[in-house]
N, C-alpha and C positions, 0 to 999 in steps of 0.2 A: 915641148921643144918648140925655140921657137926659130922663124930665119930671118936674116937681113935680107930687106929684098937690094939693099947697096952693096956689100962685101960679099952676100950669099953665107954667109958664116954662122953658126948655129949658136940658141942660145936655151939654155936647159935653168931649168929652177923649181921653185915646186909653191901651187898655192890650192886654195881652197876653193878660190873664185877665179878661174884660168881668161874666161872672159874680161873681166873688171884689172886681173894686172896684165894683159894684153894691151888693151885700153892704158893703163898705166906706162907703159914701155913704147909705146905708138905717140903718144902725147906728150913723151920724153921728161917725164917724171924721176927717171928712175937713171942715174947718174955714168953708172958703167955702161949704159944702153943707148945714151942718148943722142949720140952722133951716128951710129948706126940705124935708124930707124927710117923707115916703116918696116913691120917686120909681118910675119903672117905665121897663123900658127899650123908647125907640118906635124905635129904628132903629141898626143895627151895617153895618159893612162889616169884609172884611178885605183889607188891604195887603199889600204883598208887601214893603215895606223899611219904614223908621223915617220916611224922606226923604218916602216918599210919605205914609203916612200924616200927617203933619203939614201938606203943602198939603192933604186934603183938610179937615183939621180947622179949616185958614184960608177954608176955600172955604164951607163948613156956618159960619161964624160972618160971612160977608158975605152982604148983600143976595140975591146970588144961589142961595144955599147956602139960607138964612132959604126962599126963595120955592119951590124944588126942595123942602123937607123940607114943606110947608105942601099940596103937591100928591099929596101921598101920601096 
């Protein structure tokens, strides 16, 4: 998960190399990202398959996910 440090708005996705598309989304590579940037990374996990990782990436982008990352 990562955050604008301009909007403060959060931004969630999933990679293999968290540092390297950080880097990618900071250096405004990355299209949807790119006027929001610099950004800092506030919270990673790591999954064990592709399958998992994508619900929880559905789960951080619902209500409940939102409310769990807020409590941190």
């Amino acid at each position: 998960m990562l955050q604008s440090l301009v909007d403060h708005k959060h931004y969630t996705g999933l990679s293999s190399d968290v540092e390297k598309r950080l880097k990618m989304h900071n250096d405004g590579k990355v299209q949807s990202t790119k006027r929001r940037r610099p950004f800092i990374l506030i919270y990673q996990e790591v999954a064990k398959t592709l399958v998992e990782a994508r619900k929880r990436k559905k789960y951080f982008k619902s209500a409940a996910g939102r409310r769990f990352l807020k409590r941190l």
